[in-house]
Structures are given as structure tokens and as C-alpha cells.
mmCIF file as Biopython writes it, N, C-alpha, C and O atoms, coordinates in Angstrom:
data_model
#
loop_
_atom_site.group_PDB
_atom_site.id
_atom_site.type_symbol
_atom_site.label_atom_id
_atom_site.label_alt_id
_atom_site.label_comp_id
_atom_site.label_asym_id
_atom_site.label_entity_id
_atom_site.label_seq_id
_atom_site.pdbx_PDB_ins_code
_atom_site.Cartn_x
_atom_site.Cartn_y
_atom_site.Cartn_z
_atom_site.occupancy
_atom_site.B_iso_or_equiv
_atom_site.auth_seq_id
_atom_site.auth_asym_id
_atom_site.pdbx_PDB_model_num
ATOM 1   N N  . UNK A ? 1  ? 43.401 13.936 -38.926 1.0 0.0 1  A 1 
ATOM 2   C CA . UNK A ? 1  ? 42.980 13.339 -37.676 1.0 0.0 1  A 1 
ATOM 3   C C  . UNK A ? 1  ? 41.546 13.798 -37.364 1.0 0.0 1  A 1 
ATOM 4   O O  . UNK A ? 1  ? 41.189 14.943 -37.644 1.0 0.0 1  A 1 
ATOM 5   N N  . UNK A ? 2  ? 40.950 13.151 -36.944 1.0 0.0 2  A 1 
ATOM 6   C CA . UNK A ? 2  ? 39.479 13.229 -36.587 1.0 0.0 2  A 1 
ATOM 7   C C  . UNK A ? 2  ? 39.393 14.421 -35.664 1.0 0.0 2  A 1 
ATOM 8   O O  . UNK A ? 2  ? 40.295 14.620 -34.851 1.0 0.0 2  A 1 
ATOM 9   N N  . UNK A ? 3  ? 38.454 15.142 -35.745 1.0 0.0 3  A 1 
ATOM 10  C CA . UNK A ? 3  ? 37.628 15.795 -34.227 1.0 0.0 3  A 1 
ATOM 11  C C  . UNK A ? 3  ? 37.545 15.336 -32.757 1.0 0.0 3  A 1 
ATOM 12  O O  . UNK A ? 3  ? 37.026 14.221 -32.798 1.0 0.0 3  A 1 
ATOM 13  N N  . UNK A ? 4  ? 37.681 15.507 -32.099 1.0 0.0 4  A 1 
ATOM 14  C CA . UNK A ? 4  ? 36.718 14.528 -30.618 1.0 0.0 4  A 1 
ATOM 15  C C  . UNK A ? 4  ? 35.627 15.214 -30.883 1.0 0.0 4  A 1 
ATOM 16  O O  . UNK A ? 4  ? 35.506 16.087 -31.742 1.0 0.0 4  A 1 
ATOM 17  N N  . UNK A ? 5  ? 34.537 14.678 -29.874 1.0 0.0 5  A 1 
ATOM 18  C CA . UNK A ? 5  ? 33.147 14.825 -30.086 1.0 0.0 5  A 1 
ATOM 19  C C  . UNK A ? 5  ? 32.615 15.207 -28.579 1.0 0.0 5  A 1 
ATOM 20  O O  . UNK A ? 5  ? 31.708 14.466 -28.199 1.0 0.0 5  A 1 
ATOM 21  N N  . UNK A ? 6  ? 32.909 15.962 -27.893 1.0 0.0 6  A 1 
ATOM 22  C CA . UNK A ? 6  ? 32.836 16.536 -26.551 1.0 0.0 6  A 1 
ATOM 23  C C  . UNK A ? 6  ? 31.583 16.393 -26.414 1.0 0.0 6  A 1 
ATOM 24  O O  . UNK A ? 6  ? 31.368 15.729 -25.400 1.0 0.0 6  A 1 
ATOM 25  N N  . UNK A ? 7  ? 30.371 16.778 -27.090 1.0 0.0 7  A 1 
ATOM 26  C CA . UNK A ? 7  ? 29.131 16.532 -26.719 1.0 0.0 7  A 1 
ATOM 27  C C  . UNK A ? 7  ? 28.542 15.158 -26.268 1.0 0.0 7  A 1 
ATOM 28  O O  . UNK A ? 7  ? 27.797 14.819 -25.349 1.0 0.0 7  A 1 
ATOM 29  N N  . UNK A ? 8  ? 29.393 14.281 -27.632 1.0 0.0 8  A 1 
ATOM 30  C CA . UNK A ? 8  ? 28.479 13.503 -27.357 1.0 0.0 8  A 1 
ATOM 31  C C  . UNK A ? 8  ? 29.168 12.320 -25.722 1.0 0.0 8  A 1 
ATOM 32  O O  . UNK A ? 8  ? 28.565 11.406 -25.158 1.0 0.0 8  A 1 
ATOM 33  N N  . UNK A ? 9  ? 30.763 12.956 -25.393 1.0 0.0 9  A 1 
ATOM 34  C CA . UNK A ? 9  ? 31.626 12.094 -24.599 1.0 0.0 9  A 1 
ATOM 35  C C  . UNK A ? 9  ? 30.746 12.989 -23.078 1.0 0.0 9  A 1 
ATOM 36  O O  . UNK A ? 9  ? 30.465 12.317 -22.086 1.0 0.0 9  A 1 
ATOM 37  N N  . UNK A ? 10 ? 30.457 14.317 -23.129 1.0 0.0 10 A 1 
ATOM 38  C CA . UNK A ? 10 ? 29.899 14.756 -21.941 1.0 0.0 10 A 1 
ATOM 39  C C  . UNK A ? 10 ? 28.107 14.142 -21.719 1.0 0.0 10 A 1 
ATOM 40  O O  . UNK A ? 10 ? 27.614 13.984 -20.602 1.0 0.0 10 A 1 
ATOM 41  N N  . UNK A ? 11 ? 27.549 13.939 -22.697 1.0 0.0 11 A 1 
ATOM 42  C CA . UNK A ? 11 ? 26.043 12.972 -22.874 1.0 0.0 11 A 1 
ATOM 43  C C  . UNK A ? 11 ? 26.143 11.563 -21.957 1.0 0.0 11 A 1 
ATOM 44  O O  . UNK A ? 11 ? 25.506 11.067 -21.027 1.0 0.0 11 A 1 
ATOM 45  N N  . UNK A ? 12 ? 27.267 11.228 -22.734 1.0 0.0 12 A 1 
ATOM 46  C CA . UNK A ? 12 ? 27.450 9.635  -22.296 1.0 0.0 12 A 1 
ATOM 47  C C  . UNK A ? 12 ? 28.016 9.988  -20.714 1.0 0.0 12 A 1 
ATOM 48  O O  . UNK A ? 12 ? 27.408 9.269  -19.921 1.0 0.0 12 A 1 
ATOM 49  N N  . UNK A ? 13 ? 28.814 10.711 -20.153 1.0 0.0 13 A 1 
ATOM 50  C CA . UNK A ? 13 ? 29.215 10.740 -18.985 1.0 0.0 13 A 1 
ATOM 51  C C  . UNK A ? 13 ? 27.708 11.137 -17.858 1.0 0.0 13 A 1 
ATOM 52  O O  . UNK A ? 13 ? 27.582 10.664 -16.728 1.0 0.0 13 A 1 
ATOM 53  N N  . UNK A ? 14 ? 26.805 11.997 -18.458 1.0 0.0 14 A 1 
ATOM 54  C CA . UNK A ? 14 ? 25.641 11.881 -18.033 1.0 0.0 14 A 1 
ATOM 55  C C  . UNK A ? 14 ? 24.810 11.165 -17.911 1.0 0.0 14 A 1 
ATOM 56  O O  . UNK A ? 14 ? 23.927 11.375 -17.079 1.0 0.0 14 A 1 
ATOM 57  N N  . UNK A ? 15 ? 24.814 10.273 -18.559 1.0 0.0 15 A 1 
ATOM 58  C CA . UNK A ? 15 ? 23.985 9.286  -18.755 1.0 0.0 15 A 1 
ATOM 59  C C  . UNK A ? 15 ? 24.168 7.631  -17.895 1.0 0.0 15 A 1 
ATOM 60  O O  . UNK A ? 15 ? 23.431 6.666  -17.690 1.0 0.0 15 A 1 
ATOM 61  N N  . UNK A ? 16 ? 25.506 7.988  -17.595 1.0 0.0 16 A 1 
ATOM 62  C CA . UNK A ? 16 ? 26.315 6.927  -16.660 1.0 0.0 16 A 1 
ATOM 63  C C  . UNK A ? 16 ? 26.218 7.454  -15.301 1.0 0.0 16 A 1 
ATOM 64  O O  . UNK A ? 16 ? 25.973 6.818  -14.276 1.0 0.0 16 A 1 
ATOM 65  N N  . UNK A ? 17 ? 26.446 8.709  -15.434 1.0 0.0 17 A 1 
ATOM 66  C CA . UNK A ? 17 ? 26.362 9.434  -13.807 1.0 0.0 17 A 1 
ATOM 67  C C  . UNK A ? 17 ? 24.619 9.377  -13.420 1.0 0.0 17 A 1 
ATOM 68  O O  . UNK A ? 17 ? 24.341 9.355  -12.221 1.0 0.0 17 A 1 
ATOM 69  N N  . UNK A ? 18 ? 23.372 9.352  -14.525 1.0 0.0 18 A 1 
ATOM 70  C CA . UNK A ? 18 ? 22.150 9.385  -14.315 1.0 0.0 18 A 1 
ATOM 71  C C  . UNK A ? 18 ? 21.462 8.199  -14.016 1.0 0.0 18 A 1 
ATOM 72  O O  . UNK A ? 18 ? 20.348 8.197  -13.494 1.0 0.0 18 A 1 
ATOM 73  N N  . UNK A ? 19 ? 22.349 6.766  -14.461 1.0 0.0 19 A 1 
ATOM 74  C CA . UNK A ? 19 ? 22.303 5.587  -14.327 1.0 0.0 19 A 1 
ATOM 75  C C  . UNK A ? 19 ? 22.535 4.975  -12.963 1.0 0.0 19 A 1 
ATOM 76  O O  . UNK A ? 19 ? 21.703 4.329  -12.326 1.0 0.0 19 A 1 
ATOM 77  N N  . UNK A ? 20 ? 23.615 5.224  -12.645 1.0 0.0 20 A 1 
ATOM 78  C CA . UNK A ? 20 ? 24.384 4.637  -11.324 1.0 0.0 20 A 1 
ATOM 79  C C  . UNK A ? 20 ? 23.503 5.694  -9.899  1.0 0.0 20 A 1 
ATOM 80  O O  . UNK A ? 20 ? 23.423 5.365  -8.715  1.0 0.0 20 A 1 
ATOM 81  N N  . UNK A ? 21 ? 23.181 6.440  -10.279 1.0 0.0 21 A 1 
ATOM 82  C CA . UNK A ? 21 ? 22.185 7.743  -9.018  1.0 0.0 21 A 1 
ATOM 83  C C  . UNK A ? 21 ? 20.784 6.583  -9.114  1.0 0.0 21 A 1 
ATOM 84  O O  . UNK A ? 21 ? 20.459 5.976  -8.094  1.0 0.0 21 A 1 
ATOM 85  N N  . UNK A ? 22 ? 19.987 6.356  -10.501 1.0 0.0 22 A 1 
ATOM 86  C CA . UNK A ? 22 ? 19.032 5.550  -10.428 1.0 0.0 22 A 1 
ATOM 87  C C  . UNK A ? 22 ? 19.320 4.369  -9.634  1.0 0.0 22 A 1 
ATOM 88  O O  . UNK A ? 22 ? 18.631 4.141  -8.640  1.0 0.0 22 A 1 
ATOM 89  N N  . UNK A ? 23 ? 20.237 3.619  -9.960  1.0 0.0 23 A 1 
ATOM 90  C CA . UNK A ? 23 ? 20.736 2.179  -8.925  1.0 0.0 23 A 1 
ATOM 91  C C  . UNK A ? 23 ? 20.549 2.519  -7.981  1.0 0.0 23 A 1 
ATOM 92  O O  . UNK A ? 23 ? 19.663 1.929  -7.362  1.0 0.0 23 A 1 
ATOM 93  N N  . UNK A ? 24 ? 21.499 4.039  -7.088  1.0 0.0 24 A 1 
ATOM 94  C CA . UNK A ? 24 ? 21.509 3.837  -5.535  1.0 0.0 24 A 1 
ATOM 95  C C  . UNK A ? 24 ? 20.211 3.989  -5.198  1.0 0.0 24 A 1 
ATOM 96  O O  . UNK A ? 24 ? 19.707 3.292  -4.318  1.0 0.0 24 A 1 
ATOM 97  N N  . UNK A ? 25 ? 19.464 5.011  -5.928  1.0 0.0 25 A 1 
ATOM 98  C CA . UNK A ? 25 ? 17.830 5.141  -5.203  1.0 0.0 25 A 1 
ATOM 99  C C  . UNK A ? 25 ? 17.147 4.063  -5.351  1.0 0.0 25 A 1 
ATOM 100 O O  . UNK A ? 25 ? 16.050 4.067  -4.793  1.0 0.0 25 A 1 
ATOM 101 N N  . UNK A ? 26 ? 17.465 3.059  -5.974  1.0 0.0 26 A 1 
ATOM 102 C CA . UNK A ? 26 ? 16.394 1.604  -6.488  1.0 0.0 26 A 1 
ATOM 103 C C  . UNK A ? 26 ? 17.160 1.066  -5.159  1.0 0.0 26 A 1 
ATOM 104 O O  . UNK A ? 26 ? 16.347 0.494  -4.433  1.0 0.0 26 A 1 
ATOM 105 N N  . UNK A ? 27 ? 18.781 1.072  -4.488  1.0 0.0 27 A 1 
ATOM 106 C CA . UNK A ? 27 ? 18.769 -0.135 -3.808  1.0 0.0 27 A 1 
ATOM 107 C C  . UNK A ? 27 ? 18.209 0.488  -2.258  1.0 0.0 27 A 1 
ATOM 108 O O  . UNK A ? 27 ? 17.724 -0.208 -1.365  1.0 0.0 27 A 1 
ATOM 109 N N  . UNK A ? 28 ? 18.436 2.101  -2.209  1.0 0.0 28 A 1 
ATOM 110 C CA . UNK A ? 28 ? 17.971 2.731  -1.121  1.0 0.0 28 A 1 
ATOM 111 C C  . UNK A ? 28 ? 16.354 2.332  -0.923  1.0 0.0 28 A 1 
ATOM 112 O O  . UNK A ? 28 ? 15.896 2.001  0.170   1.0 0.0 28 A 1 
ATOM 113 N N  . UNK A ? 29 ? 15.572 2.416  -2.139  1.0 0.0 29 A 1 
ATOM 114 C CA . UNK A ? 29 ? 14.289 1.645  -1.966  1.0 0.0 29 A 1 
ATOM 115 C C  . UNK A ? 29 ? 13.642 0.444  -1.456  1.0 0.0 29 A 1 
ATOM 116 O O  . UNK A ? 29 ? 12.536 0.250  -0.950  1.0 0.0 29 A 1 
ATOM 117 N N  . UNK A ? 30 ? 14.766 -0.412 -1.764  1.0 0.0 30 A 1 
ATOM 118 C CA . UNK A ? 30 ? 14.374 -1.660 -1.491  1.0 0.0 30 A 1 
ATOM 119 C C  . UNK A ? 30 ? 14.966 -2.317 -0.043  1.0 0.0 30 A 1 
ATOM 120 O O  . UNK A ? 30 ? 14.675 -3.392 0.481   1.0 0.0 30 A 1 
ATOM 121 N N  . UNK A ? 31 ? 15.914 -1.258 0.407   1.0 0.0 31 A 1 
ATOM 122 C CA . UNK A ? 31 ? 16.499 -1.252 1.741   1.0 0.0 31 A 1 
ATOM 123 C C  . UNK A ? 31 ? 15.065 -0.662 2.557   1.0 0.0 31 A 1 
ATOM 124 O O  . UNK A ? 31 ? 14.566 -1.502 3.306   1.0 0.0 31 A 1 
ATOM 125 N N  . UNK A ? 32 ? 14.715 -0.006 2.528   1.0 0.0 32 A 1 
ATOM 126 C CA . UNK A ? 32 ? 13.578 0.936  3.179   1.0 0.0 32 A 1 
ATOM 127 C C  . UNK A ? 32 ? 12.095 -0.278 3.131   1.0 0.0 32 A 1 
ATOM 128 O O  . UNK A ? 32 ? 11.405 -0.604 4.096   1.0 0.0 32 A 1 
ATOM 129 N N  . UNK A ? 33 ? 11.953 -0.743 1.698   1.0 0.0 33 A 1 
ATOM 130 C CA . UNK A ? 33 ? 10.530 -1.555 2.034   1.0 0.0 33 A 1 
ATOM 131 C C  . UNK A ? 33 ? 11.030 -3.215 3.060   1.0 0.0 33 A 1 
ATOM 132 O O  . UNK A ? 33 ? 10.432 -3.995 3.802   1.0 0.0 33 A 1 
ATOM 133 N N  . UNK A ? 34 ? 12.311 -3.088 2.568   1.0 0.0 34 A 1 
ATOM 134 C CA . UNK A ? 34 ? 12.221 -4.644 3.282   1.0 0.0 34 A 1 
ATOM 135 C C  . UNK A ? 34 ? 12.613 -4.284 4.858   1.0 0.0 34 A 1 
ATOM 136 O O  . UNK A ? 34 ? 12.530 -5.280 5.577   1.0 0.0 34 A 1 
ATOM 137 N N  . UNK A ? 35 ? 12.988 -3.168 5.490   1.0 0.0 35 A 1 
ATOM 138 C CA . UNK A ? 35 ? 12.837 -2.686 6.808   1.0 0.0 35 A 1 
ATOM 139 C C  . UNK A ? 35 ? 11.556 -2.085 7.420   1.0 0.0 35 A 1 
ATOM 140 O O  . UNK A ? 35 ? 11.337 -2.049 8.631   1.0 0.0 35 A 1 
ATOM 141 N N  . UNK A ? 36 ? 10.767 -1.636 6.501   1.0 0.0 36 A 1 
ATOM 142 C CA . UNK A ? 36 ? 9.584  -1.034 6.783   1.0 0.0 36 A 1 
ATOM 143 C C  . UNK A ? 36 ? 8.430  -2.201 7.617   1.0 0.0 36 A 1 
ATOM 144 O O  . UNK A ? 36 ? 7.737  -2.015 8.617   1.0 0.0 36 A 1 
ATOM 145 N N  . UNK A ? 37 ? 8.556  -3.242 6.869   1.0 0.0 37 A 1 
ATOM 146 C CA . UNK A ? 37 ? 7.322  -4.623 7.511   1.0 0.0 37 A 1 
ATOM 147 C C  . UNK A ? 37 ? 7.988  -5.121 8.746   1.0 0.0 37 A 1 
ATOM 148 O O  . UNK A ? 37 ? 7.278  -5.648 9.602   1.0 0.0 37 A 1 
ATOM 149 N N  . UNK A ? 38 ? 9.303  -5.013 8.941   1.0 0.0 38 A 1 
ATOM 150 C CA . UNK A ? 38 ? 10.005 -5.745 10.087  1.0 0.0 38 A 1 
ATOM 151 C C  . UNK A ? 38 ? 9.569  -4.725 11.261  1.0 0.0 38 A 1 
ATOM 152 O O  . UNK A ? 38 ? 9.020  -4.916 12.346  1.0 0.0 38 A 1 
ATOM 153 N N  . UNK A ? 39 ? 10.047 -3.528 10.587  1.0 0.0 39 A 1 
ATOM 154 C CA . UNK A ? 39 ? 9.023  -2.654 11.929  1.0 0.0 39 A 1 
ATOM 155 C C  . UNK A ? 39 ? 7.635  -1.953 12.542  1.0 0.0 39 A 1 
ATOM 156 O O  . UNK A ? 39 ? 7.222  -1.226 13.445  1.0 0.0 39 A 1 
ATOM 157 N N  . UNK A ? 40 ? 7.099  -2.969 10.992  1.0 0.0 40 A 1 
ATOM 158 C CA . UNK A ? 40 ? 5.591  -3.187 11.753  1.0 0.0 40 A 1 
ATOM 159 C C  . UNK A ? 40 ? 5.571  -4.074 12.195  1.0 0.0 40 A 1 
ATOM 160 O O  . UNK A ? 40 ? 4.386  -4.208 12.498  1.0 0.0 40 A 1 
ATOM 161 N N  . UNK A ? 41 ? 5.921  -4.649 12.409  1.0 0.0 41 A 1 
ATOM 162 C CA . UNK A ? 41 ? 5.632  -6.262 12.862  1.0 0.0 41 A 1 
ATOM 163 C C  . UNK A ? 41 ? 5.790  -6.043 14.013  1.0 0.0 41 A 1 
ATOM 164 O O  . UNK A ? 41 ? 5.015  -6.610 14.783  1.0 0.0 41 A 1 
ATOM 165 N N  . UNK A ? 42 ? 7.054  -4.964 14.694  1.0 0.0 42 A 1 
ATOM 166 C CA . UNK A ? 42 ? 7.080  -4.956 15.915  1.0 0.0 42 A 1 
ATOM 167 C C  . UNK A ? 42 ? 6.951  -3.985 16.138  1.0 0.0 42 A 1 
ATOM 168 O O  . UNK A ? 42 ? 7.888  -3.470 16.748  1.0 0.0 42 A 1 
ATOM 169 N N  . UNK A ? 43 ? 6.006  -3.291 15.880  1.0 0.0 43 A 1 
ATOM 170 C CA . UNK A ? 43 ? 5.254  -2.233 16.713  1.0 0.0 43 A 1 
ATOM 171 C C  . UNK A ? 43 ? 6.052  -0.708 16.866  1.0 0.0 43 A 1 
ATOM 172 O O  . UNK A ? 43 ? 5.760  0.231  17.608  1.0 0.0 43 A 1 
ATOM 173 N N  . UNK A ? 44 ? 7.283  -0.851 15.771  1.0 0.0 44 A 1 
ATOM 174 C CA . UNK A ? 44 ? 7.895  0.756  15.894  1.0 0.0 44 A 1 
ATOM 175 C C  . UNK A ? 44 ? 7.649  1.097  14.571  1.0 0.0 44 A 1 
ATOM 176 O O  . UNK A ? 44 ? 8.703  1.523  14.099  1.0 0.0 44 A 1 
ATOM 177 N N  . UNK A ? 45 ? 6.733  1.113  13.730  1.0 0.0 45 A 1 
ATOM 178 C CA . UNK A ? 45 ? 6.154  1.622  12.802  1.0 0.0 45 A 1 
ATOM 179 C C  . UNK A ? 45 ? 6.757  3.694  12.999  1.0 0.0 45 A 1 
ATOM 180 O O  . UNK A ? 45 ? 6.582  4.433  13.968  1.0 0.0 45 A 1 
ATOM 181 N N  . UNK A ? 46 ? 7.377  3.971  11.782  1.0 0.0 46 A 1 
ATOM 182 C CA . UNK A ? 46 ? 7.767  5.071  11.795  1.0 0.0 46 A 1 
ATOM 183 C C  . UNK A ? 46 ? 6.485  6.137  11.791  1.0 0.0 46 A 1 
ATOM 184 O O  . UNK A ? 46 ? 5.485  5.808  11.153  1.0 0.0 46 A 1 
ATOM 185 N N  . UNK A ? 47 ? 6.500  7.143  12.349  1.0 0.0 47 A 1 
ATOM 186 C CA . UNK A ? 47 ? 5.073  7.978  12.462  1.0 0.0 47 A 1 
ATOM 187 C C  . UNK A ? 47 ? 5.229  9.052  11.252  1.0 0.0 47 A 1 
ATOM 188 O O  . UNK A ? 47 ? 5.985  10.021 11.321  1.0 0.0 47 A 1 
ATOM 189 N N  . UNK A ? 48 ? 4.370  8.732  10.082  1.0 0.0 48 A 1 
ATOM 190 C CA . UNK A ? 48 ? 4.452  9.454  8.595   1.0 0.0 48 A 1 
ATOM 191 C C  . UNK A ? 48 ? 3.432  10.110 8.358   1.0 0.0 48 A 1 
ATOM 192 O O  . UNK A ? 48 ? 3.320  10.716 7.293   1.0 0.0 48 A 1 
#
């Protein structure tokens, strides 16, 4: 019977867990720019 391959099954679990963290910060990004112009527009521009 074969080996398992723990390295390479804990890599890939990293690499899925490093994937799906990139998504939320890409959709957290794009939540933030498309709110950012709406509140310039009306004048509550966040103070940065």
C-alpha cells in the first residue's frame, strides 16, 4: 500500500486556505472602492 504524502496534502490545504483569504480581501476591496466615490459625492468623505 502506498504512503500518504502529508506534505504535500498540508501544501495544498495552504494553498486553498491562502486562496479563499485572497478572495475575501479582493471582495473587501472592491466593497470599499465602490463605497468610497458614493461618499464623496456626498460630502462624508472618510478623514485619512
Amino acid at each position: 500500500m502506498a504512503k500518504p504524502n502529508y506534505s504535500f496534502e498540508k501544501r495544498q490545504r495552504e494553498l486553498a486556505k491562502k486562496k479563499k483569504k485572497d478572495e475575501k480581501d479582493a471582495r473587501k476591496r472592491a466593497a470599499r472602492e465602490t463605497a468610497a466615490p458614493a461618499a464623496e459625492r456626498n460630502g462624508d468623505a472618510p478623514a485619512t
